[in-house]
Structure formats: C-alpha cells, structure tokens
C-alpha positions, 0 to 999 in steps of 0.5 A, a space after each residue: 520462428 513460426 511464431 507470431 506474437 504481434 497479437 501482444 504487441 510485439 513487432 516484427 523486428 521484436 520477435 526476430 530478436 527473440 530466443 524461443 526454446 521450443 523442445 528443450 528445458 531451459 536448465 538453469 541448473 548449469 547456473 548454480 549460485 551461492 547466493 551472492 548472484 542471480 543465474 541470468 538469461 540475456 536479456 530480449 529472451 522469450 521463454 517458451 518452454 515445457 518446464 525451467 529446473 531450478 535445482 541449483 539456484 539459491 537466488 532467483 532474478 531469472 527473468 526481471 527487468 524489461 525482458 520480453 517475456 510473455 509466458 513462463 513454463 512451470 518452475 521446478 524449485 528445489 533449493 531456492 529461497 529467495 525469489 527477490 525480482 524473480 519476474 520483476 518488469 515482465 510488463 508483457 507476461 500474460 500470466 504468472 508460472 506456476 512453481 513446484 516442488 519436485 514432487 509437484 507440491 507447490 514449490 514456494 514453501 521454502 521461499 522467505 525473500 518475495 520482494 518485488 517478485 511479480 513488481 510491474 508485472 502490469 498484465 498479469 491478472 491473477 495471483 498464482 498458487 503459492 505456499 507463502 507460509 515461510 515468506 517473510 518479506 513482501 515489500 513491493 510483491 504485487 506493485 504496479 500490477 495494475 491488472 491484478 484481480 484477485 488473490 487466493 483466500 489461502 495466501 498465507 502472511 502468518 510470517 510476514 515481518 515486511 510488507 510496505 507497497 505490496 499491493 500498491 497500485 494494483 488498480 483493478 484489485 477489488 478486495 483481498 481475503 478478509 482477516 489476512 494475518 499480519 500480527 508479525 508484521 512491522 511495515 505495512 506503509 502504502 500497502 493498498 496505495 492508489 489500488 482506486 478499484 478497490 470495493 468493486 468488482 472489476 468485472 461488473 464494477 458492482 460494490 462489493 465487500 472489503 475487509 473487516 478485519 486486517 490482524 495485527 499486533 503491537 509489532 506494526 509501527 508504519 502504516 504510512 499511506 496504507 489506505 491512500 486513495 482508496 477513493 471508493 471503499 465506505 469502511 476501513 477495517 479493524 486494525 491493532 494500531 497500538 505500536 504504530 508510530 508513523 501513519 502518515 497519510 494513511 486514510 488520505 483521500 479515503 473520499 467515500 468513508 464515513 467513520 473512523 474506527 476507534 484506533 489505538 494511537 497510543 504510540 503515535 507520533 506522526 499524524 501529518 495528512 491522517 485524514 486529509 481528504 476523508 470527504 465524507 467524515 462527519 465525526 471523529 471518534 475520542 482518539 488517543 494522541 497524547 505522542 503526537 508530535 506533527 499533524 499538518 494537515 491532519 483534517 485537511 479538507 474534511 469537508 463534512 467534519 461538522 465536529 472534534 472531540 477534545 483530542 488530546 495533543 499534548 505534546 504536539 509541535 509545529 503546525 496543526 491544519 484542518 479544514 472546513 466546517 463548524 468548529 469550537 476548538 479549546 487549546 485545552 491540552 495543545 501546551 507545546 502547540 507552536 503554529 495554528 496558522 493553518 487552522 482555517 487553511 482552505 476554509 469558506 464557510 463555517 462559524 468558529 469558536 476558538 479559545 486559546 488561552 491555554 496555547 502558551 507556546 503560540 507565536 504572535 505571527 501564528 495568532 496573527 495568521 488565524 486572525 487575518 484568515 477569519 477576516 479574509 471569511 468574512 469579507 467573502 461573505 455576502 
C-alpha cells in the first residue's frame, strides 16, 4: 500500500489486510437506513480518507467494534441522529474525527443517542468539537478511554436524562468543566468511577482544580459509584441530591476527602458502602436517612472517623457496619435495626460507648457478634 503503520502497532500481515481508500469519499450514503440497522464497513478496514458523507444514514455504528482503524476523515451529517456505538472499540484511533453539517457547522446538533459513541476508544486523547445540545443519552460515552485528557468547557448536557458510566475509567482525565448542567438528568451511576487521575494534571501530575458544583435537580435518583475510587481529589462538589434513592458506593474509596458536604438525602433508601473507604473523614455532617433501608458498609474503614452525629435511620433494616475509631453510639431511632453484627467489623483500636436499649428488632445472635467482637479487641490489646 505505501503505507507503513507499524509505528502504531500494527503488523506487517495487519496492513496487508486493510482497505485504504486514498482519493475517493467513503459514501455511505449508498447504505441509507431506516433506523432499524446500521450502514457497516467490513470489519479490518482502515479508513483513510478526505471526508465520509452521511447523508442517508439515520443510525450510525459505522466503525465500532475492533476495527482497525487509526484515523477517521471529517464526517459530513445531514440526518443522522443517533450515533450509539458510532467508533465504539476503535482501541487504535489516535483521534476523534470531527463531524459537520453540510454547511461546516458542527454536525452533531441534531444528534439525541450518544451511548458509547467514543466507549474503548482507549488512545484518544481529547474530546472532539461537539453540539451536544440535543443530546440526551450519554450512558458510557467516553467509557474506557483511559488516555482521555480534556473536555471542552462548552460541552453542553443541558438535555441529558442518561449519563451513567460516561467518563468511567477515563484514567488520565484530571477535571471537567466546573457547574456542568444535569438538572435533567436521572442517572448519573458510576459516572467518574476509577477516573484515579483525576484532581491532577496529566501532564505535569500537579493538583489541579475539580469541580465545585455539578447542577442537578430532584430528576437525579442514582448516583450509585459516581465518585469511586477517586482516590486523589481533597472535595466532592456541591450536588442537589434530594431525589436520589440509590448511591451505592458513590464516594467509596474517596481516600483523600476530608468532608462531606451537607447532602439531602431525604429520598435515600440505598446507602450500602456510601463511605466505605473515605480515609481521611474525620466528621459526618447531620445527614438526613430517615428512607434508608440498607447500609452494609456505610463507614467501612473510615479509618480517621473519630465521631457520628445522631443520624437519623429509622427505618433501616439489616445490618449496619462501620469501622474504626472512637464511637458512642445510642439505638436512638435505629427501631427496625435487625443486625449490628458488623458494627466493630475491621476495628483494632478504639473505645465504644454503646447503648442499645432502643434496638428492639435486634437478634440475640447480633448482640452476641459485637459481644465477642469487643472481646476479641481486648484480648489484642497489650
């Protein structure tokens, strides 16, 4: 082909196998769709080329999963509105193509559908020029592209009603835009999940600043693992959390946090692991759980919790575990508290000043579990 690309890793074998098109538009207006069906390429194509036309296309997959793909010309869209899986798996494409109107506007105002539209693109390391103003399912759109660096500051999720995963494992990403609009969003699970870059540069790994404020609404009800494993960020930003009903895991192994931000968690009835692994909280603010119904592992191995508040878990059930520290703990409140068998889980040091009286859901096996727990502290003592 006269071509050599073994520079990005391909084999010699590889490039023999792909299709180049060097002079002639890829016209995948011959392909149109009703929705129904993506227009394909084979698959082991290499897409070089001055410009792809989308005229006909309603639906575009074009060039996901494992093509071997390495650069994309600029994409003409005229009618195309969902570009679901679009360059899904293009684990080799060394940036994104930018897509315009037939007028050379950006081309992507009129798309709704950007699920995993860029999902594995894992060299990619920037965000293309985008009118995502109409754009109202983001689930998985930047997943797994782990060299991603930056977003622009205009990119627009005004109408977003989806967003779970979109920047999950983005490793290299060390902020987004401050006050990003989601006040139309439902789902925002797992959102920045293990992005561990984050709060650095990822040129110079300098701290740099993350978000204040992320605007929601009572729309949002699932934040399960939003903010997981975003091990080096010092402050969760300011959140309209009083719809949520699911956070599962969304500040866990926040390991650098120092406070929780006063959270309406009114509607709440999933607080398993909320906490887990925040390290380096030291208070929790007077939280409202009154909805709570499950909390395994709510403070597990918070190890610099020194103190709760009177939180106020009335109608939790199950089990309730936290870990470490020096606790007086009143069942206050806790009336449909079944389990604290788990309460000194993981503990080694500490003084505990428990009252239980008010727990009448409590089985004898429960009370029996802290008993021999305590027992166990002591005789390690020295």
């Amino acid at each position: 082909s006269g071509y050599d690309f073994t520079e990005y890793g391909f084999s010699d074998s590889e490039n023999r196998l792909a299709l180049i098109y060097l002079n002639n538009s890829l016209d995948l207006s011959k392909y149109p769709t009703d929705g129904s069906a993506s227009s394909d390429v084979p698959k082991g194509q290499m897409i070089i080329g001055p410009k792809v036309n989308l005229t006909n296309v309603w639906w575009m997959s074009t060039f996901s999963d494992e093509y071997a793909v390495i650069y994309i010309p600029d994409i003409v869209n005229t009618n195309c509105t969902s570009m679901n899986g679009a360059f899904r798996g293009c684990k080799n494409l060394i940036a994104p193509p930018d897509i315009l109107s037939p007028d050379g506007t950006l081309g992507t105002s009129i798309v709704t559908d950007m699920t995993e539209m860029f999902k594995g693109c894992s060299k990619i390391q920037r965000a293309p020029l985008m009118d995502t103003s109409n754009a109202t399912n983001m689930n998985s759109m930047f997943e797994d592209c782990a060299e991603l660096r930056s977003i622009p500051d205009n990119f627009n999720t005004s109408n977003v009603t989806s967003a779970s995963c979109l920047f999950k494992n983005c490793h290299m990403l060390g902020t987004v835009p401050n006050n990003m609009d989601f006040r139309n969003c439902t789902d925002m699970s797992y959102m920045f999940s293990t992005c561990g870059g984050f709060g650095f540069d990822p040129e110079t790994f300098e701290e740099i600043a993350t978000p204040t404020v992320i605007q929601t609404s009572e729309q949002l009800v699932n934040i399960n693992g939003m903010f997981e494993n975003l091990w080096g960020i010092k402050y969760l930003p300011e959140m309209n959390t009083s719809g949520v009903t699911s956070a599962i895991g969304a500040f866990m192994g926040c390991g650098m946090v120092t406070e929780i931000p006063e959270y309406n968690f009114i509607n709440l009835q999933r607080a398993d692991n909320l906490f887990n692994s925040c390290s380096s909280i030291t208070t929790i603010p007077q939280l409202e759980f009154y909805n709570v119904l499950s909390a395994n592992g709510m403070f597990d191995s918070c190890m610099s919790l020194t103190s709760l508040p009177q939180l106020n878990f009335m109608n939790l059930q199950g089990s309730f575990y936290m870990n470490s520290g020096n606790y007086e703990f009143s069942g206050e409140g806790y009336t449909m508290l079944t389990d604290i068998g788990g309460f000194l889980y993981g503990h080694t040091e500490g003084a505990y000043n428990l009252d239980l009286k008010d727990l009448t859901a409590l089985t004898t096996d429960s009370i029996t579990n802290v008993i021999n727990c305590i027992a166990d502290r002591s005789s390690m003592s020295p």
